[in-house]
C-alpha positions in Angstrom: 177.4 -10.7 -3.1 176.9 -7.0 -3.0 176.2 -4.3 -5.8 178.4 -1.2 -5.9 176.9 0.5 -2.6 177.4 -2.4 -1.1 174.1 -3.7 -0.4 173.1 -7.2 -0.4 169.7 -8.7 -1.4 168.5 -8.1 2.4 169.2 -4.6 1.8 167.0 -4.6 -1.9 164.5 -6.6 -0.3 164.2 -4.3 2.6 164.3 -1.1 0.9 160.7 -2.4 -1.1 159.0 -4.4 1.4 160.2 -7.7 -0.8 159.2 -9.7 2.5 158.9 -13.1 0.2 162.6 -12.6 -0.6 163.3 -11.3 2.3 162.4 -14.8 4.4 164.4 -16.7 2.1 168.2 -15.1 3.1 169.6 -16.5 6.1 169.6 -14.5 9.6 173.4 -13.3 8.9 172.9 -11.6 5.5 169.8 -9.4 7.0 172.2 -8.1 9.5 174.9 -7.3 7.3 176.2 -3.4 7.0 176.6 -1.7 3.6 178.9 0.3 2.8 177.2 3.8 4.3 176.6 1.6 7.7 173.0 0.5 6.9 171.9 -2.7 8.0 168.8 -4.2 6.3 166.5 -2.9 9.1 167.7 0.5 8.3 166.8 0.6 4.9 163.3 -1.0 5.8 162.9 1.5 8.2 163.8 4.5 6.0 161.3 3.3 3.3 158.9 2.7 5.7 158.9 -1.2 4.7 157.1 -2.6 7.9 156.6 -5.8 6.7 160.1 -6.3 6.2 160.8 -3.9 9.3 158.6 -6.7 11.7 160.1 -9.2 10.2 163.4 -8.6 11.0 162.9 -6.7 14.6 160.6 -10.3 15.2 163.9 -12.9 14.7 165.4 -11.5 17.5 162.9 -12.8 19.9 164.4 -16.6 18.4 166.6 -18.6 20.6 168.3 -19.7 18.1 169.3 -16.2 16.6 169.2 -14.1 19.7 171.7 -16.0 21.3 170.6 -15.6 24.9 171.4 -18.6 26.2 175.2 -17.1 25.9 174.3 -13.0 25.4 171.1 -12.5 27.7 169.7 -9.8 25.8 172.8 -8.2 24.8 173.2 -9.4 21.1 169.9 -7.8 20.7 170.7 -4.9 22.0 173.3 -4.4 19.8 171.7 -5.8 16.7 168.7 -3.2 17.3 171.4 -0.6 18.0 173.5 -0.3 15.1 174.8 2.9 13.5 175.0 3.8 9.6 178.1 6.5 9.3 176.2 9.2 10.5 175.3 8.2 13.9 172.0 6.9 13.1 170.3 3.8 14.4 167.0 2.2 12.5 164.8 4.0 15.2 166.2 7.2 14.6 165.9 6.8 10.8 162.0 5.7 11.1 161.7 8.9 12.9 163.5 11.0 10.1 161.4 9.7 7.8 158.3 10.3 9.6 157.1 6.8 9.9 155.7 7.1 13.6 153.7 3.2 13.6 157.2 1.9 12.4 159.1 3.9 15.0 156.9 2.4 17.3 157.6 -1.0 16.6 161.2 -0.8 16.8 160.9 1.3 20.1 158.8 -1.6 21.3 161.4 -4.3 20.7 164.5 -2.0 22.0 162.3 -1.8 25.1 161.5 -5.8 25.1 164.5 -8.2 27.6 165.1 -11.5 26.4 166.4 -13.5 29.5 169.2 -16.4 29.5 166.3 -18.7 29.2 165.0 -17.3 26.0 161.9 -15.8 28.2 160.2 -12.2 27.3 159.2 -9.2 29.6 159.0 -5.1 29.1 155.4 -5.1 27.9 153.8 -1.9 29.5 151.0 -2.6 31.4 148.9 -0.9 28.5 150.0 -3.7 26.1 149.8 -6.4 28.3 145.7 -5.5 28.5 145.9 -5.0 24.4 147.0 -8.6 24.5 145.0 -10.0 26.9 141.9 -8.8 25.2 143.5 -10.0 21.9 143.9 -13.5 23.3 140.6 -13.9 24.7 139.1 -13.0 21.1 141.2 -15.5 19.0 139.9 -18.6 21.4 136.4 -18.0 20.5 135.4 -18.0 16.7 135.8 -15.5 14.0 133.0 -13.6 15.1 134.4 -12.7 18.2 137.9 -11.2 16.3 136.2 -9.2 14.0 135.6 -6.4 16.3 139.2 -6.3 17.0 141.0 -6.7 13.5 141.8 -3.3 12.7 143.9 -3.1 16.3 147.5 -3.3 15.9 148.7 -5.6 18.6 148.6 -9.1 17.2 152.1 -9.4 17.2 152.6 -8.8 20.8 154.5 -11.0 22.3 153.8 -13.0 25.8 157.2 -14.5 27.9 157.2 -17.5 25.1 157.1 -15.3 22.5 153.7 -16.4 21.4 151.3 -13.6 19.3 147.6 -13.4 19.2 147.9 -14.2 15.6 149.5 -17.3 16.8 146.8 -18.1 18.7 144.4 -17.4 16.0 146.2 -19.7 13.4 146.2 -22.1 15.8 142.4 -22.0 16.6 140.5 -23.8 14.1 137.2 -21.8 14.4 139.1 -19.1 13.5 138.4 -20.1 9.6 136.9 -16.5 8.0 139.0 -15.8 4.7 137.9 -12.2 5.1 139.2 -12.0 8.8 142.2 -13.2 7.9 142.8 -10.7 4.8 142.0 -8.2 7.9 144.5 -9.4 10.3 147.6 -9.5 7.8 147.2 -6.1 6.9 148.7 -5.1 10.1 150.3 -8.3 12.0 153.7 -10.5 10.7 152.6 -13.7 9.2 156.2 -14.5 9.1 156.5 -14.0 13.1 157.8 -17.3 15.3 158.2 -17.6 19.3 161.2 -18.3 21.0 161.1 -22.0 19.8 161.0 -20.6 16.3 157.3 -22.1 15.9 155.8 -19.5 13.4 152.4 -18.4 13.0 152.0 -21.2 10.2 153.4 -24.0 12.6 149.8 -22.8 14.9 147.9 -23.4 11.7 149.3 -26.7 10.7 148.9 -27.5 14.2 145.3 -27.1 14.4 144.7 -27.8 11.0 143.8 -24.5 10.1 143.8 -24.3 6.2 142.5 -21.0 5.8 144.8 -19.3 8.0 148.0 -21.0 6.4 146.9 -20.3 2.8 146.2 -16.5 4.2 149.7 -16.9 5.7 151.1 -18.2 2.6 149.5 -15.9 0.9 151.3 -12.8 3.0 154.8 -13.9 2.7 155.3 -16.6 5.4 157.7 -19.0 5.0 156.1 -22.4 4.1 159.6 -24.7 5.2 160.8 -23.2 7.9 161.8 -25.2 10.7 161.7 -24.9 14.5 164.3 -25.3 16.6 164.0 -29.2 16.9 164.2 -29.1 12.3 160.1 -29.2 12.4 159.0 -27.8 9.4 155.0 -26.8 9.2 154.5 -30.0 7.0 155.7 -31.7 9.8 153.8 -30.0 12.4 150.2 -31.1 10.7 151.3 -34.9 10.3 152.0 -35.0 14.3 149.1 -32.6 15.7 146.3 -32.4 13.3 143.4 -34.7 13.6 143.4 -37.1 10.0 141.2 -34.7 7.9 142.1 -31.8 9.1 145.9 -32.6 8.2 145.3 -33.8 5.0 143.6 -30.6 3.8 146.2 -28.2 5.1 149.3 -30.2 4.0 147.8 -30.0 0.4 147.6 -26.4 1.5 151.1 -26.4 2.3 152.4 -28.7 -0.7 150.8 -26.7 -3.0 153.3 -24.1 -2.2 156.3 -25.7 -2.3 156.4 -27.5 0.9 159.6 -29.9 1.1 158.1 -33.5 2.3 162.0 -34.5 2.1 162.9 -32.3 5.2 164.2 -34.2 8.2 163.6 -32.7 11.5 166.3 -33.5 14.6 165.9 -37.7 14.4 166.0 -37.7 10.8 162.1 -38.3 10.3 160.4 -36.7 7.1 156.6 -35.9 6.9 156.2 -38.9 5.4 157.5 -41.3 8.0 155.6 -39.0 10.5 152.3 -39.6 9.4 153.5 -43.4 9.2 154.2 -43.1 12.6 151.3 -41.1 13.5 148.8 -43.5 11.5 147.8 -41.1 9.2 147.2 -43.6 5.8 145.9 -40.9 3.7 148.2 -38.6 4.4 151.1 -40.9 3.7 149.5 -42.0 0.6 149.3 -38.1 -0.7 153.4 -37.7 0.5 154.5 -40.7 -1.4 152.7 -38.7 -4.3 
C-alpha cells in the first residue's frame, strides 16, 4: 500500500534510517518507485540514511536478487541506475545533498561487476589492500581489530561477497562488546554474500554470541535464510561446537528466532541439532 505521494513503507523506512523495518519488506517493495520517481535508495540517500542506504546497495551482491545467473550484472546496473522525474539517480541525489561517505558507497557498488556465476570484482587496488589488512586483523583476536575499528572498509566485499565483518562474526576470539559497538557504527550488520549468508549466519557459525547480540542489537535480521532456506538458528545447530551453540541460539531465540523454519529438505533447528547430536540444544528447541 502507498500513502498519497505514493511512497511505500521502504520509502518511510528509508527516508529515517528505520533499518529494523526496513529488513522486514521483501526485496521488491524496496525497489519500488513513488510517484516523483524515487526509489527507496533515493530517499535513503537524500536523507543521508546510510544504514538503510548499505542495506539496500548490499542486496544486490545476492544471487538470489541480483539475478545474474540470467542478467550478468545488468539488473544491477539498472537497479543502482534509476531516475526520479528529474533525471536524478540515488548517486546524484547523495551528492546534492552533500553526503560525500554515502556517495561513496553507492559509487563503489555502481563500479562493483557481478558475473553470471554470482562472482565479484572492481575493487581498486587501494581497497583490495584496505581489505586485506582488514582480514588479517579479524583472524586474530579483538586486540588485534581495535586498531582498525574506526576504518570504513568492513563491508568490502571479496569475489564471494564475503566482508571483514563477516569474518569477524565468524571468529570466536573476536568476543569484545566494546569492539563490536565500534565496528557497527560504520559497517552493515545486515550485509550477506552471494549465498545470502549474513554477517549473523558467521556468528551462529562460530558460535559467536557477542557479535550476534551486537548484530541483533544493530538491526540485522535474526530469520533470514540463505539461499539453501538456512536460517542463523539453523546455522548454529550444524556448525557450532555443543556449548557454543547453545549460548548463541538462546541469543538468537531471545529475539524472536523461528525454530519452526524449514530450510530446503524440510529440516527445522530442532531436527538439526537431533541430527547433529546436540541433546541440550534439542532439549531448549522443544522448549
Amino acid at each position: 500500500s502507498t500513502d498519497g505521494s505514493g511512497d511505500t513503507a521502504a520509502h518511510l523506512a528509508a527516508r529515517r534510517d528505520h533499518l529494523r523495518l526496513l529488513t522486514l519488506l521483501s526485496f521488491d517493495a524496496k525497489w519500488l518507485q513513488n510517484r516523483r520517481g524515487a526509489t527507496p535508495l533515493m530517499e535513503a540517500a537524500r536523507t543521508g540514511s546510510w544504514r538503510c542506504a548499505k542495506h539496500l546497495l548490499h542486496l544486490l551482491r545476492q544471487k538470489q536478487f541480483n539475478e545474474c545467473e540470467k542478467y550478468g550484472n545488468s539488473e544491477r546496473e539498472r537497479l543502482l541506475g534509476l531516475k526520479d522525474v528529474d533525471g536524478r539517480t540515488a548517486l546524484d541525489l547523495a551528492r546534492l545533498g552533500d553526503h560525500s561517505e554515502l556517495a561513496s558507497d553507492i559509487e563503489r557498488e555502481m563500479r562493483l561487476v557481478v558475473s553470471n556465476e554470482g562472482y565479484i570484482s572492481g575493487l581498486t587496488d587501494q581497497e583490495k589492500a584496505n581489505r586485506k589488512q582488514l582480514k588479517l586483523a579479524t583472524s586474530g583476536n579483538s586486540a588485534g581489530l581495535r586498531q582498525l575499528a574506526t576504518q570504513d572498509g568492513y563491508d568490502l566485499p571479496d569475489k564471494y561477497g564475503r566482508t571483514a565483518l563477516m569474518w569477524a562474526a565468524g571468529n570466536s576470539n573476536c568476543s569484545d562488546e566494546y569492539l563490536w559497538e565500534q565496528l557497527l557504527q560504520l559497517a552493515d550488520p545486515t550485509c550477506a554474500d552471494m549465498w545470502s549468508e549474513s554477517c549473523l549466519h558467521h556468528a551462529a557459525w562460530s558460535g559467536n554470541s557477542v557479535a550476534a547480540s551486537a548484530l541483533l542489537h544493530s538491526g540485522a535480521s535474526v530469520n533470514a535464510q540463505d539461499e539453501q532456506s538456512v536460517s542463523p538458528l539453523m546455522r548454529a545447530t550444524i556448525s557450532a561446537s555443543p556449548s557454543a551453540a547453545t549460548a548463541v541460539c538462546r541469543v538468537l531465540l531471545d529475539s524472536g528466532s523461528d525454530w519452526s523454519l524449514e530450510d530446503q529438505l524440510g529440516r527445522t533447528a530442532r531436527d538439526l541439532a537431533r541430527e547433529n547430536g546436540k541433546a541440550e540444544l534439542e532439549a531448549l528447541l522443544r522448549g
